[in-house]
C-alpha positions as CSV (number, residue, x, y, z in Angstrom):
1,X,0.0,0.0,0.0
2,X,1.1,3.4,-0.5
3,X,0.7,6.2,1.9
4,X,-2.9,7.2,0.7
5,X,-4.3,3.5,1.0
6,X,-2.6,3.2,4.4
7,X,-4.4,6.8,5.7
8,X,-7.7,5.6,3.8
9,X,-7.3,2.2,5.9
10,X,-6.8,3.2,8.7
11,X,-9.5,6.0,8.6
12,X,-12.0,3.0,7.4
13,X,-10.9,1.4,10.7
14,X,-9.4,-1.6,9.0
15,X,-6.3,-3.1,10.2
16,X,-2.9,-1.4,9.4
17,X,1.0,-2.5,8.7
18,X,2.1,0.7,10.3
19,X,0.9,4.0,11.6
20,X,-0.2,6.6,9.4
21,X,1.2,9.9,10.4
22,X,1.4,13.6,9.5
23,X,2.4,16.9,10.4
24,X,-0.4,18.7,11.7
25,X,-2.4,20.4,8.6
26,X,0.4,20.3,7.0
27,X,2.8,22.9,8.7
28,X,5.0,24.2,10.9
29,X,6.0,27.6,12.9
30,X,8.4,29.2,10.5
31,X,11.6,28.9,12.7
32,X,11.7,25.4,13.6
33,X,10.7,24.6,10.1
34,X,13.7,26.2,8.5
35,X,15.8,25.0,11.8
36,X,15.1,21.8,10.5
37,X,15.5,22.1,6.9
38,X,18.9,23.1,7.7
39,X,19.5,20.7,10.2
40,X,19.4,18.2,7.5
41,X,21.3,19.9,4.5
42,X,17.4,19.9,2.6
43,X,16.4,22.8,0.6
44,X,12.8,23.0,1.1
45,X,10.1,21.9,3.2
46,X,8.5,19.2,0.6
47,X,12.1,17.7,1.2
48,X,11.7,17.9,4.7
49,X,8.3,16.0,4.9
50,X,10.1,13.4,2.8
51,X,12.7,12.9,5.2
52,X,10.1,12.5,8.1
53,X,7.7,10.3,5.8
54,X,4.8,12.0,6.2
55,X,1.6,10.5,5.0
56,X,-0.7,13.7,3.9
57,X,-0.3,16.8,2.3
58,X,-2.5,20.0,2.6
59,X,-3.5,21.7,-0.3
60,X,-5.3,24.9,-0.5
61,X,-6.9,27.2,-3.7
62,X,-4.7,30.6,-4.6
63,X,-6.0,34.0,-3.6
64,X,-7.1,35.4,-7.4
65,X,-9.3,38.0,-6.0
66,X,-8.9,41.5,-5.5
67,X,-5.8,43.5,-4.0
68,X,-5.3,42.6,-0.6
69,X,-4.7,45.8,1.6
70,X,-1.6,46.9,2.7
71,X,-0.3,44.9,5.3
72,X,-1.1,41.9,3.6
73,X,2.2,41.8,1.2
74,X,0.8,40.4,-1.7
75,X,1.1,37.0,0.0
76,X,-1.2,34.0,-0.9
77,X,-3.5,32.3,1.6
78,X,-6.2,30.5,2.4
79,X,-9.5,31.7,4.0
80,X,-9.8,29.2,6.3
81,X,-8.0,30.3,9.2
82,X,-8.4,33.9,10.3
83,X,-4.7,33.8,11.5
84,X,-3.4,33.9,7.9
85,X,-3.0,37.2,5.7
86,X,-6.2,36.5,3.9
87,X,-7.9,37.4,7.4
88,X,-8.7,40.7,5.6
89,X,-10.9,39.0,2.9
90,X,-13.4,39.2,6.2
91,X,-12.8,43.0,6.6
92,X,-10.5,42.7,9.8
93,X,-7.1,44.3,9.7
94,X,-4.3,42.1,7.6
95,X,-1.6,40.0,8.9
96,X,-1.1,38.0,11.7
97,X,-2.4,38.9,15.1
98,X,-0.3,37.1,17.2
99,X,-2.1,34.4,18.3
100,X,-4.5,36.8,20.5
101,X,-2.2,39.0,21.8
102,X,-3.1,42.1,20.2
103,X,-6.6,43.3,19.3
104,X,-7.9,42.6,15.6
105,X,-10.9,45.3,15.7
106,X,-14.4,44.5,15.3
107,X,-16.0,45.2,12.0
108,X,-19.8,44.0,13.2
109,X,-19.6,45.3,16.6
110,X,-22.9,47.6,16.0
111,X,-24.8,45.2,14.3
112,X,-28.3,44.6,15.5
113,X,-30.3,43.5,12.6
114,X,-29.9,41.5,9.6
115,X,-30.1,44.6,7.0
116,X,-26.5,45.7,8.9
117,X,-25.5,42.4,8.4
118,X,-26.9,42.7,4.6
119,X,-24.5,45.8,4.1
120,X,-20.5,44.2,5.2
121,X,-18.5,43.4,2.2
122,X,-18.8,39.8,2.2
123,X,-16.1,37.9,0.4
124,X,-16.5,35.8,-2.6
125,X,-15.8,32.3,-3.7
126,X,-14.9,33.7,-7.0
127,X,-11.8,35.2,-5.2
128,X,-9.9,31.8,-5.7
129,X,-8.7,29.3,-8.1
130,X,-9.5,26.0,-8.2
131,X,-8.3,24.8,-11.2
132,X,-4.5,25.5,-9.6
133,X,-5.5,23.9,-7.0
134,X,-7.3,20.4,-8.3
135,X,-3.3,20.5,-10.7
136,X,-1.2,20.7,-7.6
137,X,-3.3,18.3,-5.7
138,X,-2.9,15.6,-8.8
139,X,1.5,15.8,-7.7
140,X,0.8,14.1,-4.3
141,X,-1.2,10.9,-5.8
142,X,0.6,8.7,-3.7
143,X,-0.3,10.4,-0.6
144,X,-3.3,11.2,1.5
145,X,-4.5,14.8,-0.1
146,X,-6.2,17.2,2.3
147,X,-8.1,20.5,1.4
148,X,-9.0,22.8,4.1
149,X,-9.0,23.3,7.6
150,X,-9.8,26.0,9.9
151,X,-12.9,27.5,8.5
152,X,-14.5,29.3,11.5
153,X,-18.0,30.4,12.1
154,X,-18.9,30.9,15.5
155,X,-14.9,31.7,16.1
156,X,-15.2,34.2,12.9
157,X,-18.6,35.9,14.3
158,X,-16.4,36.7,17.6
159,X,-14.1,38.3,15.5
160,X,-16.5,40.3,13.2
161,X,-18.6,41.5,16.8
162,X,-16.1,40.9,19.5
163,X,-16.8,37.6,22.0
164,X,-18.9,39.6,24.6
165,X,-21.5,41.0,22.4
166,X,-21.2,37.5,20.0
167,X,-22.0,35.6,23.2
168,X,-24.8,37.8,24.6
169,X,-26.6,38.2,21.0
170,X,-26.8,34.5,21.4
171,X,-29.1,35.2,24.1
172,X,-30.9,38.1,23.1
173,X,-30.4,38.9,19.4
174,X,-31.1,35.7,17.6
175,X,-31.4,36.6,14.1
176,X,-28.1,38.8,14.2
177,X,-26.4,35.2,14.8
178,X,-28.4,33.5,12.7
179,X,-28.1,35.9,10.0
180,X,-24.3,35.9,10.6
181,X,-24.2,31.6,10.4
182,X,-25.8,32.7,7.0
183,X,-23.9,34.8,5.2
184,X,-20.5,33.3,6.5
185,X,-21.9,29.6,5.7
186,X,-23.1,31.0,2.0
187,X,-19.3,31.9,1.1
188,X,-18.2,28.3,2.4
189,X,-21.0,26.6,0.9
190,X,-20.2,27.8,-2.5
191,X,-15.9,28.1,-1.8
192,X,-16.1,24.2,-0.8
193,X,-18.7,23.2,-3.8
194,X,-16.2,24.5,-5.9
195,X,-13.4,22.5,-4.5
196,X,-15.6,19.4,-4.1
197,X,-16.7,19.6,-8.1
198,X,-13.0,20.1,-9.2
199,X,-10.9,18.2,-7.2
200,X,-12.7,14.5,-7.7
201,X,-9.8,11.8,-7.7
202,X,-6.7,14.1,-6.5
203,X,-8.0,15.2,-3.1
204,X,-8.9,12.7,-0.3
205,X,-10.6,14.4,2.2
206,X,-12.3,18.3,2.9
207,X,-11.0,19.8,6.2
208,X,-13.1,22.0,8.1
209,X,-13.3,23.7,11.7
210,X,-14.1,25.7,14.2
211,X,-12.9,26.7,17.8
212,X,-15.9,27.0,20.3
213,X,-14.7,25.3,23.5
214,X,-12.1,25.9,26.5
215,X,-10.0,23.3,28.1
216,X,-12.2,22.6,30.8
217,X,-15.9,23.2,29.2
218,X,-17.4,24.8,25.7
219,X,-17.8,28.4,25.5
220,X,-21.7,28.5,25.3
221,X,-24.2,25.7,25.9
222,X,-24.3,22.6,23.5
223,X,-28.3,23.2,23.1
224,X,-26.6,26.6,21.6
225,X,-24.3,25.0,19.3
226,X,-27.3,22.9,18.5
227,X,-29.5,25.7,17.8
228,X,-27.3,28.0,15.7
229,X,-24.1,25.9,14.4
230,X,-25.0,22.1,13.9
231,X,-27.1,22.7,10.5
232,X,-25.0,24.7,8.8
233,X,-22.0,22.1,9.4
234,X,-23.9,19.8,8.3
235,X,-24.6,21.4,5.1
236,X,-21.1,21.9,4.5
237,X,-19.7,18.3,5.4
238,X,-23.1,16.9,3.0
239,X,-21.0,18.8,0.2
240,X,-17.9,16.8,0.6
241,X,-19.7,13.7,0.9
242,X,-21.7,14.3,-1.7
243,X,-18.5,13.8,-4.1
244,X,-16.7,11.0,-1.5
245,X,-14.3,13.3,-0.1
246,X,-14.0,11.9,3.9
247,X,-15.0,14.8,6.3
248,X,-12.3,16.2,8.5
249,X,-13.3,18.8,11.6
250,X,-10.6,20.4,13.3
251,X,-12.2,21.7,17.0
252,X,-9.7,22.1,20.1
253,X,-10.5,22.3,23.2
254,X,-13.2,20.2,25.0
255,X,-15.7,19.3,22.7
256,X,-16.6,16.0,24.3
257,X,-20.5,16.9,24.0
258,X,-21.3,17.4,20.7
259,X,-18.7,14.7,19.4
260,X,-22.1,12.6,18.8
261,X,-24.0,15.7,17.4
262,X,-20.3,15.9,14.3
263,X,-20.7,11.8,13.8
264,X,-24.3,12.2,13.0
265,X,-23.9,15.1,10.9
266,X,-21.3,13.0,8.6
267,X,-17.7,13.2,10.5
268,X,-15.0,10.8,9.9
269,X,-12.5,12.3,11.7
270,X,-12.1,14.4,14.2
271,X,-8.6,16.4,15.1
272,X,-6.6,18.2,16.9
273,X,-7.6,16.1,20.2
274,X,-6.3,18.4,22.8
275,X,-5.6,15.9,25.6
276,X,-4.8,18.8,27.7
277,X,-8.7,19.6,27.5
278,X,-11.5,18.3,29.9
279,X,-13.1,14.9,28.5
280,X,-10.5,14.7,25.4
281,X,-8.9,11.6,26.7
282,X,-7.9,9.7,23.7
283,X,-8.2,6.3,25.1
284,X,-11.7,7.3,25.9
285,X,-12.7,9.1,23.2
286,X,-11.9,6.1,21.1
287,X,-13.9,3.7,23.8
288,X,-16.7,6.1,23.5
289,X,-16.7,6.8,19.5
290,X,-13.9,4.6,18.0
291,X,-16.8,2.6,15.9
292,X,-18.4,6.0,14.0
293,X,-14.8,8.0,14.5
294,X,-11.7,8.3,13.7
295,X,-9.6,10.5,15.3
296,X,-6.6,12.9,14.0
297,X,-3.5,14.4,16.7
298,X,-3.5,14.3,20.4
299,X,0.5,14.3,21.0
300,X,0.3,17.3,23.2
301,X,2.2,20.4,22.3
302,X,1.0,22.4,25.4
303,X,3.3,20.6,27.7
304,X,5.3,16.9,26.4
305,X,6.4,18.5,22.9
306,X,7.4,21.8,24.5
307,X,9.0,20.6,27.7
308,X,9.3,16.5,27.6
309,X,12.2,14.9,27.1
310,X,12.4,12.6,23.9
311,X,12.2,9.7,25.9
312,X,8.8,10.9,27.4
313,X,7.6,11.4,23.7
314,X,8.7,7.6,22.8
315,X,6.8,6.8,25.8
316,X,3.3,8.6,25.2
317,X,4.0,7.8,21.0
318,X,4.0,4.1,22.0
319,X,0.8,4.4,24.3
320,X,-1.5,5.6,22.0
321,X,-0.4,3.2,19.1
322,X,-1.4,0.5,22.0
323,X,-5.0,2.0,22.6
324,X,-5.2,1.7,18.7
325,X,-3.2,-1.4,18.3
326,X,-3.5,-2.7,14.3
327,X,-7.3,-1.7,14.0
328,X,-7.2,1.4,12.7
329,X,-9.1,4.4,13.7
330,X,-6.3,7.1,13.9
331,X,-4.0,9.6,12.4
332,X,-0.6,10.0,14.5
333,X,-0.2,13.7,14.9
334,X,0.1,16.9,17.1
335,X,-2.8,18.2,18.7
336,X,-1.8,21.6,17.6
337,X,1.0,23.1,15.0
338,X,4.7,22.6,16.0
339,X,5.9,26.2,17.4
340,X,8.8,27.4,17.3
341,X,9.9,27.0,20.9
342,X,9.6,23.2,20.4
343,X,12.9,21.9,21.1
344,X,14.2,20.0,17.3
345,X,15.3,17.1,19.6
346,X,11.7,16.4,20.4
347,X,10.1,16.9,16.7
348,X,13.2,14.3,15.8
349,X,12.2,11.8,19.1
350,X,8.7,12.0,17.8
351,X,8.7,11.2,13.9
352,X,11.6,8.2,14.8
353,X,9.2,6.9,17.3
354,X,6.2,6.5,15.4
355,X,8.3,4.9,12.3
356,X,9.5,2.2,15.2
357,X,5.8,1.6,16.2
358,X,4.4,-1.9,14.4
């Protein structure tokens, strides 16, 4: 089997001959990356996920669209994670934001009814090129191809409207959420038909996601994400499997409760697993939902990647392939990017221990 078949396999939850693994959605934090490129005399990162053997590869459609502002640099991205440059296609200021610590405005903050909502700038699907994007995807056939990946709703409404007033409209302006779900869902619905359509036969599997839960609880009510989220996810994964692309979700923190809400709406795998969160237990997860669910990450960056020793690594690497065994069921991976203060002796102990496992 090649690396695609063996990632198919094991998300089919037959049995594998080894342990399919990847580097989480595809990246890393720019200086361990290059650290590591140069480390081992490579030129560029496609060489460096070579040397590792990674399984998958992340693809994602080019920015076409109009000028992005200044700030932006010209630079292509994708719109599915409000950290990258494209984060202006949504009207907030370019560039990155430093993972949270400085403020990124609040377009929507006055909003209070859907004819405000009516009036943003929305982006448009048109803005990217899928054609580019199904030809790239055909040069990994031999690996597990991945489109996607953070694609934000309720996390992208906090942005637009700031997290207090998104969290108390939820309670006493309805339709200004639901009219927000709307228009943000519209723009994925027709972004990830247009992937779906084109991409039949090089890509494997649609990646989408959204961050709504802390480590110890979610941020609102399940009955909430019930009432204002769950349909138009399900909308979106129905488009993937529509075509017979498998359905990836990435959602960190603790989103124990509405794990069965994701595997009836169409989920096959669910990642980052941030074992650090409350409930997120991988050995219980996959007690719980290992029959409907296969699960993507949950080697812990908050703490063993970032302070364990390489031994520790080997150690938790080899427990997790045990809770798994040969049966399939899971993606060895992070349960968040590799950052830069990760020490390259640990990245090293972790890809040599899973090629040892089996």
């Amino acid at each position: 089997m090649n690396y695609k078949e063996l990632v198919l396999t094991a998300i089919e939850h037959q049995p594998v001959q080894s342990l399919p693994f990847d580097v989480y959605e595809g990246w890393m934090w720019p200086d361990i990356k290059s650290r590591l490129i140069k480390r081992f005399g490579l030129n560029h990162y496609e060489e460096l996920l070579i040397h590792f053997g990674v399984y998958c590869r992340w693809v994602e459609a080019m920015y076409v669209g109009p000028p992005l502002p200044e700030g932006a640099n010209g630079r292509v991205a994708s719109p599915h994670t409000t950290h990258s440059l494209n984060f202006c296609i949504w009207g907030l200021e370019p560039g990155l934001r430093g993972h949270g610590l400085r403020s990124s405005g609040h377009p929507l903050s006055h909003v209070q009814s859907e004819k405000d909502i009516l009036e943003y700038p929305w982006p448009s699907p048109d803005w990217f090129d899928y054609k580019e994007l199904n030809q790239r995807a055909q040069q990994y056939k031999d690996y597990f191809v991945v489109v996607g990946g953070f694609s934000p709703i309720f996390y992208l409404i906090a942005d637009l409207c700031g997290m207090e007033k998104t969290l108390m409209d939820m309670v006493t302006n309805p339709e200004v959420i639901k009219s927000l779900v709307y228009k943000i869902s519209e723009f994925y619905e027709g972004y990830f038909s247009r992937i779906a359509e084109t991409c039949v036969g090089n890509v494997d599997a649609i990646a989408f996601g959204d961050d709504f839960s802390g480590q110890l609880a979610m941020l609102f009510s399940p009955q909430f994400w019930r009432e204002y989220f769950r349909d138009a996810w399900a909308k979106l994964f129905s488009i993937a499997k529509k075509y017979g692309y498998k359905v990836m979700f990435h959602s960190c923190g603790s989103v124990h409760k509405v794990i069965p809400d994701l595997v009836e709406i169409g989920l096959d795998v669910l990642y980052p697993i941030q074992t650090q969160a409350a409930s997120m237990d991988i050995s219980k997860l996959h007690h719980e939902f290992g029959k409907h669910l296969a699960f993507y990450g949950a080697i812990d960056v908050q703490q063993l990647l970032a302070f364990g020793t390489p031994h520790e690594i080997e150690r938790e690497v080899s427990r997790i392939a045990q809770v798994f065994e040969r049966e399939g069921g899971y993606i060895l991976s992070t349960s968040h990017v590799i950052m830069d203060d990760v020490p390259e002796e640990n990245v090293l102990a972790l890809y040599k221990a899973v090629r040892n496992i089996y």
